[in-house]
ZADO-1210 file (C-alpha; in nm, 4 decimals, padded with zeros to 6 digits):
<atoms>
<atom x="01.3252" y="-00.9298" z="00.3752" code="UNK" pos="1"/>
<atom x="01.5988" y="-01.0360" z="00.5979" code="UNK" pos="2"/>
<atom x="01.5548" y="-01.2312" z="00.8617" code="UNK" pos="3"/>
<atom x="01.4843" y="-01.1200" z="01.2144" code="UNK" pos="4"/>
<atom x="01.4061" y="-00.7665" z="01.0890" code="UNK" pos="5"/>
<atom x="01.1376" y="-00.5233" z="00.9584" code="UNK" pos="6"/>
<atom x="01.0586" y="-00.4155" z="00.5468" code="UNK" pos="7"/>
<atom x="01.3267" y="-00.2333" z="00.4491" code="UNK" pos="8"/>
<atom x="01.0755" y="-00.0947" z="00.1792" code="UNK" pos="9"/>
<atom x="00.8720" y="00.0092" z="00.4749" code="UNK" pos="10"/>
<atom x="01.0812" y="00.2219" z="00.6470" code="UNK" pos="11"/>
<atom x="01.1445" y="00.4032" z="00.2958" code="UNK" pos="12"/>
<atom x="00.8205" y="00.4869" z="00.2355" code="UNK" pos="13"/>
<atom x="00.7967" y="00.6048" z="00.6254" code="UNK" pos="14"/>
<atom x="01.0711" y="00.8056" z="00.5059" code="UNK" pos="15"/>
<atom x="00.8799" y="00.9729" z="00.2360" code="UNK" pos="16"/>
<atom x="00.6057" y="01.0657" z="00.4286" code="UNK" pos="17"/>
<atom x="00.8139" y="01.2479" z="00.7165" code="UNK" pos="18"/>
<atom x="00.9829" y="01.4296" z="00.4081" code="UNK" pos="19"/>
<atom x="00.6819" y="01.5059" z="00.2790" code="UNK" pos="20"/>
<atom x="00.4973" y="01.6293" z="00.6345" code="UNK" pos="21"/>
<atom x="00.8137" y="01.8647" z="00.6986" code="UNK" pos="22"/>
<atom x="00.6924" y="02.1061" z="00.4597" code="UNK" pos="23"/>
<atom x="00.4260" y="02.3924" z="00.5378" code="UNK" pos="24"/>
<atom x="00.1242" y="02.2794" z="00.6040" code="UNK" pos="25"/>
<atom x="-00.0241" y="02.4950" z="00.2977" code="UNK" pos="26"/>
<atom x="00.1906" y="02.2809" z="00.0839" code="UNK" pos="27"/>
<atom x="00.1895" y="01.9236" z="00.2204" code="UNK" pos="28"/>
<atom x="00.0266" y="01.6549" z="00.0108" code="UNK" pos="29"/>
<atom x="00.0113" y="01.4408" z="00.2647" code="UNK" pos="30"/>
<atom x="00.0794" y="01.5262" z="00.6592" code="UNK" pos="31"/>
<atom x="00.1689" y="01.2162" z="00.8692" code="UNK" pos="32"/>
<atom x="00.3216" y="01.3172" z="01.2316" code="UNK" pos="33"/>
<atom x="00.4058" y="00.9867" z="01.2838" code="UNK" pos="34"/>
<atom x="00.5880" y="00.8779" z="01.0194" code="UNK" pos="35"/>
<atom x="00.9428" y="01.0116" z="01.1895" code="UNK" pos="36"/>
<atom x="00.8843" y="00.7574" z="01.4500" code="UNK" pos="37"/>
<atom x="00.9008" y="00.4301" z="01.2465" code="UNK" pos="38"/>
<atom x="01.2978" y="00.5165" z="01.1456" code="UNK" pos="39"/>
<atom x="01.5742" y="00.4221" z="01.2637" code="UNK" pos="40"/>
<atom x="01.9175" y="00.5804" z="01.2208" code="UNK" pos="41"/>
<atom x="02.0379" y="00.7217" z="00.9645" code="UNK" pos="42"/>
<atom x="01.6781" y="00.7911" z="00.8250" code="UNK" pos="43"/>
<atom x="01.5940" y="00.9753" z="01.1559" code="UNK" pos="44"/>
<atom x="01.8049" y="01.1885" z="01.0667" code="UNK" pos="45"/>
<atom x="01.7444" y="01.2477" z="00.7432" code="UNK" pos="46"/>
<atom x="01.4125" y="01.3666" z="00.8314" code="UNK" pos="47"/>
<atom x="01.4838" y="01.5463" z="01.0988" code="UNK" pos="48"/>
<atom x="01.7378" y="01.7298" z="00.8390" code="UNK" pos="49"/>
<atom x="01.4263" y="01.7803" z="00.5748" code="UNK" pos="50"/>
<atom x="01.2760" y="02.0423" z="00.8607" code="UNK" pos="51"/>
<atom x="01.5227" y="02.2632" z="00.7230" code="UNK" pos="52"/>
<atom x="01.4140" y="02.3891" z="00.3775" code="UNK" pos="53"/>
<atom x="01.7508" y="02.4062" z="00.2009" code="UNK" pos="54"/>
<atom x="01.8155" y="02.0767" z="00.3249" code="UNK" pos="55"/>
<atom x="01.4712" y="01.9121" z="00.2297" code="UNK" pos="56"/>
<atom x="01.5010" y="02.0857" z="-00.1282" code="UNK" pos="57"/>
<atom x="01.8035" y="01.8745" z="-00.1581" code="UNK" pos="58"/>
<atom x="01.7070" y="01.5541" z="-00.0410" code="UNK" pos="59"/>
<atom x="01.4282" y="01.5766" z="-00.3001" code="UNK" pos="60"/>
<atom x="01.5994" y="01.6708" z="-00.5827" code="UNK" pos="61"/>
<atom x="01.8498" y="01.3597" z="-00.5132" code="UNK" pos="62"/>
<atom x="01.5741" y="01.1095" z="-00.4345" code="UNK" pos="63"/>
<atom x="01.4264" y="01.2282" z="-00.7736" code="UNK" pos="64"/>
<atom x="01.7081" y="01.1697" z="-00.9522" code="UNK" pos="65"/>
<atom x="01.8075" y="00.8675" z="-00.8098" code="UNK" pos="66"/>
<atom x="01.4799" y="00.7211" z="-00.8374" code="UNK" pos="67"/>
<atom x="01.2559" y="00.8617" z="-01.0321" code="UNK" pos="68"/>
<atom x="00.8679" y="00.9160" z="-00.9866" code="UNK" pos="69"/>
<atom x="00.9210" y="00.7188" z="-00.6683" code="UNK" pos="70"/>
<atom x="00.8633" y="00.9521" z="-00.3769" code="UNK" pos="71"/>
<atom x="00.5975" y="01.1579" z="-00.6077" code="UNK" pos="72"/>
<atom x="00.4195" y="00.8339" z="-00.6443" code="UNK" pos="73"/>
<atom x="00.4269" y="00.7207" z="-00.2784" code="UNK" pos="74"/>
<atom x="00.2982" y="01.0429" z="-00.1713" code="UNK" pos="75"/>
<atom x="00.0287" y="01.0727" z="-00.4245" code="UNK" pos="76"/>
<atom x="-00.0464" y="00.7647" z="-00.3735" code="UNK" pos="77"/>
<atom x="-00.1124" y="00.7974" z="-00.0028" code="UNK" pos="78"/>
<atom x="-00.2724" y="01.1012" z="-00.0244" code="UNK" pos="79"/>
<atom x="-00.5423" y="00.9281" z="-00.2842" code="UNK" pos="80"/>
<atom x="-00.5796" y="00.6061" z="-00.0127" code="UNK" pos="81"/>
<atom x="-00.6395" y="00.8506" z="00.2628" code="UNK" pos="82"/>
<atom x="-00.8890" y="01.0311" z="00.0871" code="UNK" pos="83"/>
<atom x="-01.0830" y="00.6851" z="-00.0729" code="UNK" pos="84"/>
<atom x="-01.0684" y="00.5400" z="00.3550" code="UNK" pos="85"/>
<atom x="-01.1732" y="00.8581" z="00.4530" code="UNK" pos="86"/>
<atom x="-01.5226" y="00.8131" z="00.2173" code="UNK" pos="87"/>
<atom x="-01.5051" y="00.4250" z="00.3092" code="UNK" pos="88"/>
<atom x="-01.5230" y="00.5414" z="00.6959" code="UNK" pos="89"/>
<atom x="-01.8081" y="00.7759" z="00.6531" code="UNK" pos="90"/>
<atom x="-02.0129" y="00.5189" z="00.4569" code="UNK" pos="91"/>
<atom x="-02.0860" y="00.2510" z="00.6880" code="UNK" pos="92"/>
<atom x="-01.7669" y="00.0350" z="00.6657" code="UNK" pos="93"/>
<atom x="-01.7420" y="-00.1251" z="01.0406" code="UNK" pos="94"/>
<atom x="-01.3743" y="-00.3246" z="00.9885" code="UNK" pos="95"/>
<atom x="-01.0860" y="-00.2291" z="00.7716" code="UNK" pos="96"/>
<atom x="-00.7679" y="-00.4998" z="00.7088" code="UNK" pos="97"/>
<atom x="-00.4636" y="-00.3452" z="00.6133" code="UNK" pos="98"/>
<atom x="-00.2823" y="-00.6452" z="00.4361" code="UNK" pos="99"/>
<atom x="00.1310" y="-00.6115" z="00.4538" code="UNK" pos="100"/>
<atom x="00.0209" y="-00.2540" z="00.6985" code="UNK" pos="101"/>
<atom x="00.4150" y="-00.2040" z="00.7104" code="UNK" pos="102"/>
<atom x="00.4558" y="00.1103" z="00.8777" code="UNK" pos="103"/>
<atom x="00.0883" y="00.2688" z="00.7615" code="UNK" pos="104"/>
<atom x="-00.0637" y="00.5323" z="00.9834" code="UNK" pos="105"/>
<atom x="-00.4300" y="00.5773" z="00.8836" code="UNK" pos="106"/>
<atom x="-00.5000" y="00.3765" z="01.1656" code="UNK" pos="107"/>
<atom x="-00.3987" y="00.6896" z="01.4247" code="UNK" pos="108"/>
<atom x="-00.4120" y="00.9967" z="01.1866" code="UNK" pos="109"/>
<atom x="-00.7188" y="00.9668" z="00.9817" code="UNK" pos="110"/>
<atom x="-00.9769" y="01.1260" z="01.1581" code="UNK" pos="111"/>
<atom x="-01.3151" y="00.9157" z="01.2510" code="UNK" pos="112"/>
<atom x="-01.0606" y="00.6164" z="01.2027" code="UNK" pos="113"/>
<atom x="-01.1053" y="00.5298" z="01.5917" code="UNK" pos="114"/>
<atom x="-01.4749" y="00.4243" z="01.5207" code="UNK" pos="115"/>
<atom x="-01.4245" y="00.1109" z="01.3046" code="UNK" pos="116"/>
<atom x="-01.1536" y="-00.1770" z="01.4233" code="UNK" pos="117"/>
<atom x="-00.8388" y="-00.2278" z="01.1821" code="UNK" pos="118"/>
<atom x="-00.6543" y="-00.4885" z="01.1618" code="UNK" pos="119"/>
<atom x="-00.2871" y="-00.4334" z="01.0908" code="UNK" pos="120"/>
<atom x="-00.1529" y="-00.7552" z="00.8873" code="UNK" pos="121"/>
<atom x="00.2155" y="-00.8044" z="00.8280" code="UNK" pos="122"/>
<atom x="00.5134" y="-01.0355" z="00.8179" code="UNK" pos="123"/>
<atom x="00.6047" y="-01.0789" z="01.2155" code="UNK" pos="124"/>
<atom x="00.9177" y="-00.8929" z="01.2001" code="UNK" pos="125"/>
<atom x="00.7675" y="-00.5955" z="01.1137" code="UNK" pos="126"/>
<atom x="00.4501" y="-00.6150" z="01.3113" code="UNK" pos="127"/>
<atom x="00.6861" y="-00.6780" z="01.5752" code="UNK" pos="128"/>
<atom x="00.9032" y="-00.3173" z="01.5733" code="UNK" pos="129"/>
<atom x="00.5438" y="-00.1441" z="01.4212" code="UNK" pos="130"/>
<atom x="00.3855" y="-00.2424" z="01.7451" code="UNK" pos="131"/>
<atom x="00.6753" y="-00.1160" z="01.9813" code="UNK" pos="132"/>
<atom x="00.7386" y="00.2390" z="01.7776" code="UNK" pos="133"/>
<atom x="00.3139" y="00.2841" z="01.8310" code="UNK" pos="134"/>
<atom x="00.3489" y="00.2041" z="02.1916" code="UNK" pos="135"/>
<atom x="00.6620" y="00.4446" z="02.2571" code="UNK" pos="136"/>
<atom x="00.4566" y="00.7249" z="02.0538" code="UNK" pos="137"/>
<atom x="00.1192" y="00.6745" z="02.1718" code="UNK" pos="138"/>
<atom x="00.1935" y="00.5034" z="02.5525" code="UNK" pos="139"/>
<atom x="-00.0379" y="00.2003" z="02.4852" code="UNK" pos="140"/>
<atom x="-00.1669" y="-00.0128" z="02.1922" code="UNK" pos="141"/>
<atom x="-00.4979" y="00.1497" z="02.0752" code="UNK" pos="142"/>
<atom x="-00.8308" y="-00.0567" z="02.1693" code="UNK" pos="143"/>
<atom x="-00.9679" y="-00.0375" z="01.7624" code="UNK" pos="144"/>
<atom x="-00.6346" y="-00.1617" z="01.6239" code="UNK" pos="145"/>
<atom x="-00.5563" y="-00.5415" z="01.6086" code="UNK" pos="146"/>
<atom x="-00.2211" y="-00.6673" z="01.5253" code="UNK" pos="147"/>
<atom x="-00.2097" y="-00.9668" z="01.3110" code="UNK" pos="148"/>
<atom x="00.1245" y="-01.0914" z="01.2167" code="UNK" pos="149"/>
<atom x="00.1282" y="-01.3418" z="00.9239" code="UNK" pos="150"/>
<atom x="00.3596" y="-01.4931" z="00.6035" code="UNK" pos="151"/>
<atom x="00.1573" y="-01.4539" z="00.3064" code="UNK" pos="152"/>
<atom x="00.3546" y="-01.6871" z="00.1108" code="UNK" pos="153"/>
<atom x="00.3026" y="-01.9569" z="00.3664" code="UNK" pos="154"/>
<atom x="-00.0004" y="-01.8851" z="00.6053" code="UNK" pos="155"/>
<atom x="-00.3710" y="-01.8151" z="00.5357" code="UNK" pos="156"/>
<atom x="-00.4684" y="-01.4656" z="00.6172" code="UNK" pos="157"/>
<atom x="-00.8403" y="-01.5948" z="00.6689" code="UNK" pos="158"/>
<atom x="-00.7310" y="-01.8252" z="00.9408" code="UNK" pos="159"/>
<atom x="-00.5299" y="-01.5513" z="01.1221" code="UNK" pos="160"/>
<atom x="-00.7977" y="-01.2768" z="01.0658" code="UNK" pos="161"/>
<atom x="-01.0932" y="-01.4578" z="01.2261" code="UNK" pos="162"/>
<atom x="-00.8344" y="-01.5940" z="01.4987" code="UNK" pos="163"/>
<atom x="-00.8382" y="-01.2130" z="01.5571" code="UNK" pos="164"/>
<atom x="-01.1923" y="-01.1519" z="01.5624" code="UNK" pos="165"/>
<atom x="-01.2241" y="-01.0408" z="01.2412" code="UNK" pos="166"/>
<atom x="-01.6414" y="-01.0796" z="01.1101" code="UNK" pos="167"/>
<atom x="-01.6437" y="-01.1401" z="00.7744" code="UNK" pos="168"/>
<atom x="-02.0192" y="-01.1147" z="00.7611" code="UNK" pos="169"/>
<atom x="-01.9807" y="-00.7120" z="00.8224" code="UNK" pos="170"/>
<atom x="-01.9425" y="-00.4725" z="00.5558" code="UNK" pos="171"/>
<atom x="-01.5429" y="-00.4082" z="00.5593" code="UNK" pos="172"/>
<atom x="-01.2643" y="-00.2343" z="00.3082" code="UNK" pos="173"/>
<atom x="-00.9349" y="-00.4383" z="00.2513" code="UNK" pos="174"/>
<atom x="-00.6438" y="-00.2414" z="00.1641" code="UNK" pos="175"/>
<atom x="-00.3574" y="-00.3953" z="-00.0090" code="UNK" pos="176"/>
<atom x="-00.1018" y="-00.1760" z="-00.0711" code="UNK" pos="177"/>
<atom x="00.2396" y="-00.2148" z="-00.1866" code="UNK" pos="178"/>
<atom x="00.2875" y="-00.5981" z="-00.1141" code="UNK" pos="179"/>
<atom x="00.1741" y="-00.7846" z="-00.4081" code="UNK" pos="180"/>
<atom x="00.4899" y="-00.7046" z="-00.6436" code="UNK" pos="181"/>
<atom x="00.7077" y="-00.9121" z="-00.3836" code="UNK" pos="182"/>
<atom x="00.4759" y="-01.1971" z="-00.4138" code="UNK" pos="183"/>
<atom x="00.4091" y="-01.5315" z="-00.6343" code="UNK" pos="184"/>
<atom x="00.0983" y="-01.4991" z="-00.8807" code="UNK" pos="185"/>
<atom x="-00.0041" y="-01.7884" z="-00.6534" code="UNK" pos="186"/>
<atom x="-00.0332" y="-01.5927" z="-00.3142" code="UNK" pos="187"/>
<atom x="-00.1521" y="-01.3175" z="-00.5116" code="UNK" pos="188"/>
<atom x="-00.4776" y="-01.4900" z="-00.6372" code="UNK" pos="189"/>
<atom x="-00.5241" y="-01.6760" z="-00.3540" code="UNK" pos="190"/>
<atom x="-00.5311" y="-01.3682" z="-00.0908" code="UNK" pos="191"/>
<atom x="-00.7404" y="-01.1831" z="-00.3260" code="UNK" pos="192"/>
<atom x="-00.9956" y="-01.4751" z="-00.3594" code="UNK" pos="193"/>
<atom x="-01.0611" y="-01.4756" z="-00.0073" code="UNK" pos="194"/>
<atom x="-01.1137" y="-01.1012" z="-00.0260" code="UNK" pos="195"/>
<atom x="-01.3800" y="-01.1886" z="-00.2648" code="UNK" pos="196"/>
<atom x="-01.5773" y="-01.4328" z="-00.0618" code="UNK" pos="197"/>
<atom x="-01.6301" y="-01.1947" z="00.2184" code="UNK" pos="198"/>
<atom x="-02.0138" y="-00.9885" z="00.1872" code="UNK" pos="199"/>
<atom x="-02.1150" y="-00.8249" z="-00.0905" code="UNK" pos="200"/>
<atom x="-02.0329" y="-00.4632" z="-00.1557" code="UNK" pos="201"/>
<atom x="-01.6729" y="-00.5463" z="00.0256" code="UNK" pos="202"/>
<atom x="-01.4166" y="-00.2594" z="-00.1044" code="UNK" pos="203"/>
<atom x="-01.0964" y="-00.3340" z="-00.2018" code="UNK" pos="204"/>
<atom x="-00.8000" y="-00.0756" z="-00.2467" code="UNK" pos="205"/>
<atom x="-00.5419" y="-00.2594" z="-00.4249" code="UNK" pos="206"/>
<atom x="-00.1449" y="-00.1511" z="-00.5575" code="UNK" pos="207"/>
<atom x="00.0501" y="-00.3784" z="-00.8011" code="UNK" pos="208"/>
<atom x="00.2828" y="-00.2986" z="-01.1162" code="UNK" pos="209"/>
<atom x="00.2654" y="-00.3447" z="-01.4578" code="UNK" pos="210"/>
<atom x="00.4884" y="-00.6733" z="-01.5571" code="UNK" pos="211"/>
<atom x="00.6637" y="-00.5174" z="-01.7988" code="UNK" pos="212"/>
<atom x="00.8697" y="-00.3729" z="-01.5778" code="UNK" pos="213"/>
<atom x="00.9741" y="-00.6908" z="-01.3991" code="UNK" pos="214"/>
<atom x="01.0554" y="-00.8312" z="-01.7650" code="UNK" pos="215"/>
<atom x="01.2429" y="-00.5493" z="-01.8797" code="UNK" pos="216"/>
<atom x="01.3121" y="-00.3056" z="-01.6048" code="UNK" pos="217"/>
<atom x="01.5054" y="-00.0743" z="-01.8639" code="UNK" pos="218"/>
<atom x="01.2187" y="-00.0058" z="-02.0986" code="UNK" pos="219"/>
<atom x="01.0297" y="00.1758" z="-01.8430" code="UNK" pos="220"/>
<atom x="01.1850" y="00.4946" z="-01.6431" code="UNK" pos="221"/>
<atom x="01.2582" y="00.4363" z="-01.3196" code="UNK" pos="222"/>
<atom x="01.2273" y="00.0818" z="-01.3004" code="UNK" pos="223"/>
<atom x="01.5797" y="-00.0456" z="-01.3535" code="UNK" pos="224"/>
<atom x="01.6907" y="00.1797" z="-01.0636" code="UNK" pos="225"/>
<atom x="01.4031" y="00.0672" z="-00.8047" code="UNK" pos="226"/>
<atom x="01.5066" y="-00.3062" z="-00.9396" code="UNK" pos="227"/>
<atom x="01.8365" y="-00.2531" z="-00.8542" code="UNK" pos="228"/>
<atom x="01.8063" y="-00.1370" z="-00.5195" code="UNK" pos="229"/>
<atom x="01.4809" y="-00.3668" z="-00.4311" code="UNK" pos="230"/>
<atom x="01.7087" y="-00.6418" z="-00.5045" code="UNK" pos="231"/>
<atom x="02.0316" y="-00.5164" z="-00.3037" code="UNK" pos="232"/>
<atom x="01.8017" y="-00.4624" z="-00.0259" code="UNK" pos="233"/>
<atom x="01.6940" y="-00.8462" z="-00.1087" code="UNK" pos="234"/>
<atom x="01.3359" y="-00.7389" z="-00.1663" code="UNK" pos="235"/>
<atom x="01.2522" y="-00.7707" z="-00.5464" code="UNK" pos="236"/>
<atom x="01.0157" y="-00.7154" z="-00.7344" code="UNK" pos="237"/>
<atom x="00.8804" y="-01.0887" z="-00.8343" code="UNK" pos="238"/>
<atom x="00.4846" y="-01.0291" z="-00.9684" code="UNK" pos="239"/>
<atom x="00.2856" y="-00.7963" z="-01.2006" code="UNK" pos="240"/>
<atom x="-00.0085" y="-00.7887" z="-01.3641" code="UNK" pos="241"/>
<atom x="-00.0315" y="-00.5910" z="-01.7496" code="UNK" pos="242"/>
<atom x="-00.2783" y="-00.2935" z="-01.7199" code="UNK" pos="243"/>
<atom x="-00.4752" y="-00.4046" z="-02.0353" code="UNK" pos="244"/>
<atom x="-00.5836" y="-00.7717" z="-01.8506" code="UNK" pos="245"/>
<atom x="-00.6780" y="-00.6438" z="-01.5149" code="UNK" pos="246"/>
<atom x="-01.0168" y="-00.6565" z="-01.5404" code="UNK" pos="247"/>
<atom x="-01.0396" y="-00.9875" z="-01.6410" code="UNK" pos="248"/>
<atom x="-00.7434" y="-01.0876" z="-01.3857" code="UNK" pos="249"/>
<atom x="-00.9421" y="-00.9770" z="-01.0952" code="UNK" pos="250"/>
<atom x="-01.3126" y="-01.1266" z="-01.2838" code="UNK" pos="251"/>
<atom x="-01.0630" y="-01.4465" z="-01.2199" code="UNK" pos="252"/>
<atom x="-01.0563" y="-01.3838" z="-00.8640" code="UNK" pos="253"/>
<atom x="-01.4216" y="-01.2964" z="-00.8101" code="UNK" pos="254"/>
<atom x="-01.3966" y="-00.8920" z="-00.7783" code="UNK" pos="255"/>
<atom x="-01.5421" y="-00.6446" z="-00.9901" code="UNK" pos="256"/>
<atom x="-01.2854" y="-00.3800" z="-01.0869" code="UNK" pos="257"/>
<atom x="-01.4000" y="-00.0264" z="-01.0291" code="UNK" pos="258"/>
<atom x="-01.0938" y="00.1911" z="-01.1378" code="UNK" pos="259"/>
<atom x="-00.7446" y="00.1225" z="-01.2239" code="UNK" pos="260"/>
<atom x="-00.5052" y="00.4364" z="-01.2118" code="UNK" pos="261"/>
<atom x="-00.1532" y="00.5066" z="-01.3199" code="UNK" pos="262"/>
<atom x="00.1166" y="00.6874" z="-01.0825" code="UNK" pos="263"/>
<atom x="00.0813" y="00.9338" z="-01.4159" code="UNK" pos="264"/>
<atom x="-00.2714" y="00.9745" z="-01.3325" code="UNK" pos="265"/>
<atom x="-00.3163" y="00.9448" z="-00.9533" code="UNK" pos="266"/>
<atom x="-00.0326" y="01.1926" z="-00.9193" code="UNK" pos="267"/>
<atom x="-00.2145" y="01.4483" z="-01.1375" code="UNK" pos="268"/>
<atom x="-00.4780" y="01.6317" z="-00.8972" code="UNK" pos="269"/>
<atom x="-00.2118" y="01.6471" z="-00.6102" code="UNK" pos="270"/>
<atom x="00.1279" y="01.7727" z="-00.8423" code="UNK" pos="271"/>
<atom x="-00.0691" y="02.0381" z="-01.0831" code="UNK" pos="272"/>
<atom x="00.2693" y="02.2013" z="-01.1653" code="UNK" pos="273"/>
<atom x="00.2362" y="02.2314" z="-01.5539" code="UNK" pos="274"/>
<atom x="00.5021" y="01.9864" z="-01.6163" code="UNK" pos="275"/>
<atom x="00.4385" y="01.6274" z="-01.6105" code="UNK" pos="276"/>
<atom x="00.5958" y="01.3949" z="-01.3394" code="UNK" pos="277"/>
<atom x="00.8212" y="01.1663" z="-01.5193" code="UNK" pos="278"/>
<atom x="00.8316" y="00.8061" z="-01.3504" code="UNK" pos="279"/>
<atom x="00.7167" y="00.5324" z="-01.1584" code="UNK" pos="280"/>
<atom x="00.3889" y="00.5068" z="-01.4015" code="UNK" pos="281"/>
<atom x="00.4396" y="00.1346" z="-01.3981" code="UNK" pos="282"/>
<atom x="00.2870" y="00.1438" z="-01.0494" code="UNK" pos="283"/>
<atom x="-00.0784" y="00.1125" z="-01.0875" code="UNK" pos="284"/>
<atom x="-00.3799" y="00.1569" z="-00.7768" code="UNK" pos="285"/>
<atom x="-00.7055" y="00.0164" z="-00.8063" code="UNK" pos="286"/>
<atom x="-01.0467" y="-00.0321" z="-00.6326" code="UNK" pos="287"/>
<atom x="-01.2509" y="-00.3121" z="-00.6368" code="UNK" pos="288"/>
<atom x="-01.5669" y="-00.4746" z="-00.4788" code="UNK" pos="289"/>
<atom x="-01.7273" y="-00.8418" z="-00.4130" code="UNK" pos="290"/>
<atom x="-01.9950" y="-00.8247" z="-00.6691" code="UNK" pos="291"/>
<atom x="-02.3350" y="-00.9473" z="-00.5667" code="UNK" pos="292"/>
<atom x="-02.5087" y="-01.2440" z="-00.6860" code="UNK" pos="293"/>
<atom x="-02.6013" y="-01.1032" z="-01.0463" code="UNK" pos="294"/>
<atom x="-02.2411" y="-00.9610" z="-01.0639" code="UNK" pos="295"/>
<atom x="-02.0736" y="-01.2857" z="-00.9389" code="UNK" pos="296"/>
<atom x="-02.2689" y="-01.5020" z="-01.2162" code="UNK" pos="297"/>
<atom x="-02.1702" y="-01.2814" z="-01.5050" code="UNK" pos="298"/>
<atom x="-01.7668" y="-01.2842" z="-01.3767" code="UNK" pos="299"/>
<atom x="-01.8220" y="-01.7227" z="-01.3767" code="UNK" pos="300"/>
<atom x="-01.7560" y="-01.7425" z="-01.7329" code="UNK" pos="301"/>
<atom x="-01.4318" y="-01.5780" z="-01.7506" code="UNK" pos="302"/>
<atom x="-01.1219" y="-01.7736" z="-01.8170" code="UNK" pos="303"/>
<atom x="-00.8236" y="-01.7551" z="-01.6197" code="UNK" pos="304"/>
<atom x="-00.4938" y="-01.6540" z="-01.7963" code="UNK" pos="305"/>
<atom x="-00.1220" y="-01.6676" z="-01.5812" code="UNK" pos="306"/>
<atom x="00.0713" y="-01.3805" z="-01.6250" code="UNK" pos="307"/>
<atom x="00.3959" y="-01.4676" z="-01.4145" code="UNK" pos="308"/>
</atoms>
């Protein structure tokens, strides 16, 4: 990230979803009215260009082919998140922490999402703009959102989330989405052993990529494009973790894994066209939960392994 302003990254994915919410509503994955707001020029007006369906069939074909899988993946992906918070919201979770919340949404779209406080957590540069665009689009900074700007490579994101009221004696989800492949294995564990010594039954929704792509971006399609232009936009990719040693990687941290799926396979019940989605299936979403006691005992005797 360069100094003094927001994610790049951020304001792609943004992008994405304003794409994305341009087309019918019979035939949106995902449809998030704010999106538009968090860009800037030129991507304004890009989207604004993707309300035109010509135009938008365009854009998509070139995204697709410049990067492939990736705007399939993002959208899937959010689409799968929204639908996961949505259960989260309706089953007694009173807090949810969105860690690196970039220029996430759920906050003001997700319906019933007014009845439980957030906490949006981010580098300050972007929590910065994110809190101005909300403000322009909304008139005011909503009462159950809490803006908590942090550096996760050099501040403690328990410190600043109890600073901000944050209870972590109540039953809460954590989502951590897109941030941990720009981190150190370090910051990684460390962030995700705090998750774990919040309550019991404490849900975690959690993104990260297989390594293998970070060692050789060619092997895998798509990755040596999004490597190249992570890195131009001096945002690359730095951590992974290999699919076949994430259970035991987050045992390490004290969380139980629940699931662990595949852009291949989260993409699936939202792009049913008959022909697979080449792309991006190095990027990998999970869900996880602080075990109780019996759980916590069992996950004691594991033995942590480094995969940096």
């Amino acid at each position: 990230m360069k100094a003094h302003r927001p994610s790049r990254t951020a304001e792609h994915n943004a992008l994405f979803r304003a794409i994305e919410s341009s087309r019918p509503s019979e035939l949106r994955v995902v449809n998030d009215p704010m999106a538009w707001r968090f860009l800037g020029m030129p991507f304004r007006l890009v989207a604004l260009l993707a309300r035109n369906r010509a135009c938008r069939t365009l854009l998509c074909r070139y995204i697709d082919y410049r990067w492939p899988g990736s705007r399939t993946s993002l959208i899937a992906r959010t689409r799968w998140i929204d639908e996961h918070l949505t259960l989260a919201l309706n089953s007694g979770v009173h807090q949810v922490v969105l860690l690196g919340a970039g220029f996430d949404s759920r906050p003001y779209r997700l319906a019933d999402a007014n009845q439980v406080q957030f906490f949006e957590v981010d580098h300050p540069n972007t929590s910065a703009v994110k809190k101005a665009h909300v403000t322009r689009s909304l008139g005011t900074l909503p009462a159950h959102v809490r803006f908590v700007s942090v550096d996760f490579r050099h501040m403690s994101v328990r410190q600043v989330l109890e600073e901000a009221g944050f209870d972590p004696s109540v039953p809460s989800l954590v989502l951590w989405e897109g941030v941990s492949n720009y981190l150190t294995e370090e910051s990684v564990r460390e962030t995700l052993s705090f998750v774990a010594e919040l309550s019991a039954g404490t849900q975690l929704v959690f993104t990260y990529v297989d390594d293998a792509v970070i060692r050789n971006p060619a092997a895998s399609i798509g990755g040596h494009e999004v490597q190249q232009t992570f890195a131009r936009l001096q945002e690359p990719w730095t951590f992974g973790i290999p699919p076949d040693h994430a259970t035991a990687f987050f045992e390490e941290c004290g969380l139980s894994l629940d699931s662990d799926l595949s852009a291949a396979e989260y993409r699936k019940p939202y792009y049913d066209s008959g022909a697979p989605i080449r792309g991006y299936e190095f990027y990998h979403v999970v869900t996880a939960h602080v075990p109780g006691e019996a759980e916590g005992q069992r996950s004691n005797d594991s033995v942590e392994v480094h995969y940096a």
